[in-house]
N, C-alpha and C positions, 0 to 999 in steps of 0.2 A: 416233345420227342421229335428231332427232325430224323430227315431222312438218311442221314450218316448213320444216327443209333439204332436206325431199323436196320440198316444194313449188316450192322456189325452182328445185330441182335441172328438176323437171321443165317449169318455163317455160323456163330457158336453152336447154335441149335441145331443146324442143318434142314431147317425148315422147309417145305415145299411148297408150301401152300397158306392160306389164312380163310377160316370160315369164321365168318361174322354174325355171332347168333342175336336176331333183334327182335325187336315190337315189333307189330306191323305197323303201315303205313308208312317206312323210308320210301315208296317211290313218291311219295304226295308230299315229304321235307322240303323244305329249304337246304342248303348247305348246312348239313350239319356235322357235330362230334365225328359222326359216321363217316361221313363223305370224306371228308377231313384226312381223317386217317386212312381209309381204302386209297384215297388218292396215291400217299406216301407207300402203303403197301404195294399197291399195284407194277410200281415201280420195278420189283424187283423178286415180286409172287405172285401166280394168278389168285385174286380174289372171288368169294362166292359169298355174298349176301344171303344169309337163311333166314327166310321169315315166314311167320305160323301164318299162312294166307290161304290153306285151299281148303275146299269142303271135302270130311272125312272120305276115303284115304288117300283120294290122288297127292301125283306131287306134278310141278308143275317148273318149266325152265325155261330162262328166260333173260334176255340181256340187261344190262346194265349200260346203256349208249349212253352219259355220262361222264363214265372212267376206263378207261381203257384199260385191258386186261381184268376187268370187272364182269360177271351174271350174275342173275337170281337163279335161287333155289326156293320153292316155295312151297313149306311142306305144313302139318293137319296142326292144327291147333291143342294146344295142351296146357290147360288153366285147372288147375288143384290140385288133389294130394299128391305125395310122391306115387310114381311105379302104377300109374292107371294107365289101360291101352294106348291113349297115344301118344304117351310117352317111348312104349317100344314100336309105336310107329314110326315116329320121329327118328330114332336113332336108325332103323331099317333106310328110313329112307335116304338119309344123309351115308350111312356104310355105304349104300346101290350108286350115290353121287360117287363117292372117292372113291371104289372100286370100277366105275367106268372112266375117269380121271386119270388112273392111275396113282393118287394124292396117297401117302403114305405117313408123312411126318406134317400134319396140319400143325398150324397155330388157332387155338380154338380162342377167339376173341368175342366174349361176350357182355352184350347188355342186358340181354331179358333173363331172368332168375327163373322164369319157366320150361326155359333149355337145363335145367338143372343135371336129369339124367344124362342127356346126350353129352354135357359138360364132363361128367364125372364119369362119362365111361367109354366114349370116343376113343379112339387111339390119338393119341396128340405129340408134337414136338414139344409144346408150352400150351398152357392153359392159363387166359388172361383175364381178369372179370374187370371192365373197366365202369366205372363208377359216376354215373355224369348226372344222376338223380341221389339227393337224400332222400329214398322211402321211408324211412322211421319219421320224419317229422312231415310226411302228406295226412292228414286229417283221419281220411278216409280208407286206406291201405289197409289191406285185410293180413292178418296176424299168419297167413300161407303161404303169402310173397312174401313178407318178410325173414317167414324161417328158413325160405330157398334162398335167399339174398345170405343169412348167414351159411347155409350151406355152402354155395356155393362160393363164399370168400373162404371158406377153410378148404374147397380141395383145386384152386387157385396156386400156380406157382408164384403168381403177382396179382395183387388187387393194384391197380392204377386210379386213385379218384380226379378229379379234375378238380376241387374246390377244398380246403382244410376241413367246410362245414360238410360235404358230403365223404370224408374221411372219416369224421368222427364217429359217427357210431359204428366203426368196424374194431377199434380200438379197443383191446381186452378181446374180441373173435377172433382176429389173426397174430400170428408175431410182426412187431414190428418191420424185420427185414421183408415180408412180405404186402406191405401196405406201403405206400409211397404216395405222395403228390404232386402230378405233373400238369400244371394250369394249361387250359386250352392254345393256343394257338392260330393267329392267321396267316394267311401265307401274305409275306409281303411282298414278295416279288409280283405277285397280282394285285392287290390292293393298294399297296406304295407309289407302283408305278403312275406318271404323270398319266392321265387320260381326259379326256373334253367332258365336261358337264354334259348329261343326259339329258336330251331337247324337249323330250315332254316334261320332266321335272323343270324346265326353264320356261314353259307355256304354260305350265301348272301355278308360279312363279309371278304370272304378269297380273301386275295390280296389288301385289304383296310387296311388302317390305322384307319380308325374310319365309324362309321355308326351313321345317322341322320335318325328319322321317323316322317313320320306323320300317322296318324291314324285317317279317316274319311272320309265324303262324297268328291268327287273330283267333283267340279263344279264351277261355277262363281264366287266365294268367292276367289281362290286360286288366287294370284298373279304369274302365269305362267314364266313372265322376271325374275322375283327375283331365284325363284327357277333354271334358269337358270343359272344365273349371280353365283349364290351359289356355283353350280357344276363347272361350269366352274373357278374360284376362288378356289375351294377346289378340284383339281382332285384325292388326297388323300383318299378322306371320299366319302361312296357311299350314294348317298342317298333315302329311303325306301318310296314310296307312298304307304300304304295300304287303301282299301276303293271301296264302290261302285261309281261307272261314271256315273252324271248326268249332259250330256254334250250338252251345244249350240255350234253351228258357232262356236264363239269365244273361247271358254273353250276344245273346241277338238280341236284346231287346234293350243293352248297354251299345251295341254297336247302332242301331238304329236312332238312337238317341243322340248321339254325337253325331252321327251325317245330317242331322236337321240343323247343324250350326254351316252356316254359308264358308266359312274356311278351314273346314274340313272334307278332306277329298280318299276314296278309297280308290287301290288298284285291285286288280287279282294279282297269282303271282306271277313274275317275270322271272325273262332269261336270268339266271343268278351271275353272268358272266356282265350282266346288265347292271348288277352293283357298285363297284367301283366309280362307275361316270356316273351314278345317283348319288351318291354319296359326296362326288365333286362338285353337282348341282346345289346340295344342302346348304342349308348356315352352321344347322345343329343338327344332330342324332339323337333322338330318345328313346326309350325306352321304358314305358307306363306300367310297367309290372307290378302286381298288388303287391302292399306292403306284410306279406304272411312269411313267417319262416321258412317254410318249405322251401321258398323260392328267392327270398329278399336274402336271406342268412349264406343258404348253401350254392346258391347256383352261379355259374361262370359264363353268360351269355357268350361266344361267340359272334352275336353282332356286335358286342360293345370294340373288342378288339379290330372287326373288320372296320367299323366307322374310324377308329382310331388312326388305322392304319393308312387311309387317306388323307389324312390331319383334319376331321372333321371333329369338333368337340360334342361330347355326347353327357346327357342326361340322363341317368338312371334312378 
């Protein structure tokens, strides 16, 4: 979706605004889905990031230095049935935002299935449910996010998924003209562009024949053995984990295990404006993600397209 169809999108409608109802933790992302798109919104609507982050009932405001013409909003958490208290907190609080705003005709653009009331009863220009997880095929997903997820694709004037496999189980819940597939996108005007290898990926570099990255969150997704098995198979090529650690039992004790091999090197995370010239430093771009449906079937990494987009070849 570039920023010409947002524009047009939002003369039709007459749009003023776009609140973006998420998970928590977008301020601890990487560039992602999110960012992605508030960028292309901001352009041309003030955006308001809502995310269920404060303890019962404050709300809490705050910027978005970021994206320009972006803040947060940051309001009580609401996990279970439908129509529980804070659920009508939730939407109290978000009316008290677009009433001191002045916001009249939002675009309600959501992720989280637990904004389900505030989705279906906000006043909206358009109501968007964009789709950038398969929940039916995660393991463990409780059968109460799931029914908001179909709820909320039926009172949706567009469900947008990013991937054919995170489309599919909506298929037979909504009408077709209502469900669409629009794959991620990077911006290549940033990533494309010519820029200088990144000096510490070329210090990281000395004494290696080749250097491999990934770039992003390190958690449960990673296949820990492989990236193993990798290093250990390639003592040549060092290879780069950049990213914030959001680690179980299992996932620290796989990361642990891979930094005992001598070319393998961990960052935290970095400037994200800092990718492009990491990515020019690389040989390869990988991407270690376990081989499970959830994730191998339906998901559309956005690093794959960013490494792409530098001309670096990438591994998934």
């Amino acid at each position: 979706m570039s920023s010409e169809h947002l524009h047009s999108l939002v003369n039709e409608i007459g749009a003023d605004s776009v609140y973006i109802l998420m998970h928590a933790g977008y301020s601890q992302e990487v560039r992602s889905n999110r960012w992605h798109f508030a960028t292309r919104w901001a352009r041309f609507l003030p955006v308001v990031f809502v995310a269920p982050e404060t303890p019962w009932p404050g709300t809490v405001l705050g910027e978005e230095p970021r994206i320009a013409n972006a803040r947060m909003l940051k309001v009580v958490p609401n996990r279970g049935s439908l129509w529980r208290g804070p659920a009508r907190i939730q939407i109290a609080q978000i009316l008290n935002d677009m009433e001191r705003t002045g916001a009249r005709r939002p675009i309600l653009w959501l992720y989280n299935a637990f904004f389900a009331e505030a989705f279906c009863n906000l006043p909206a220009a358009a109501r968007v449910h964009h789709i950038s997880e398969n929940y039916f095929d995660y393991p463990s997903m409780s059968q109460t996010y799931l029914d908001r997820v179909k709820l909320v694709s039926r009172a949706a004037d567009l469900n947008v998924a990013v991937s054919s496999g995170c489309a599919r189980p909506l298929r037979g819940v909504v009408e077709d003209e209502r469900l669409m597939t629009a794959t991620n996108g990077a911006d290549f005007a940033v990533y494309g562009n010519a820029v200088a290898p990144d000096p510490e990926m070329l210090l990281l570099k000395r004494g290696f024949e080749k250097l491999a990255v990934f770039a992003g969150v390190i958690d449960d997704r990673l296949d820990f053995d492989l990236i193993a098995e990798a290093a250990d198979a390639l003592p040549e090529a060092v290879f780069v984990l950049i990213g914030p650690a959001r680690l179980t039992i299992r996932s620290g004790a796989g990361l642990k295990r891979v930094l005992e091999r001598p070319n393998v090197r961990k960052l935290d995370e970095v400037d994200p404006d800092r990718l492009p010239s990491i990515y020019r430093a690389a040989d390869v771009g990988f991407i270690p993600y376990v081989l499970e449906d959830w994730i191998a079937r339906n998901g559309f990494p956005l690093k794959a397209l960013e490494m792409a987009a530098t001309g670096l070849p990438v591994v998934s």
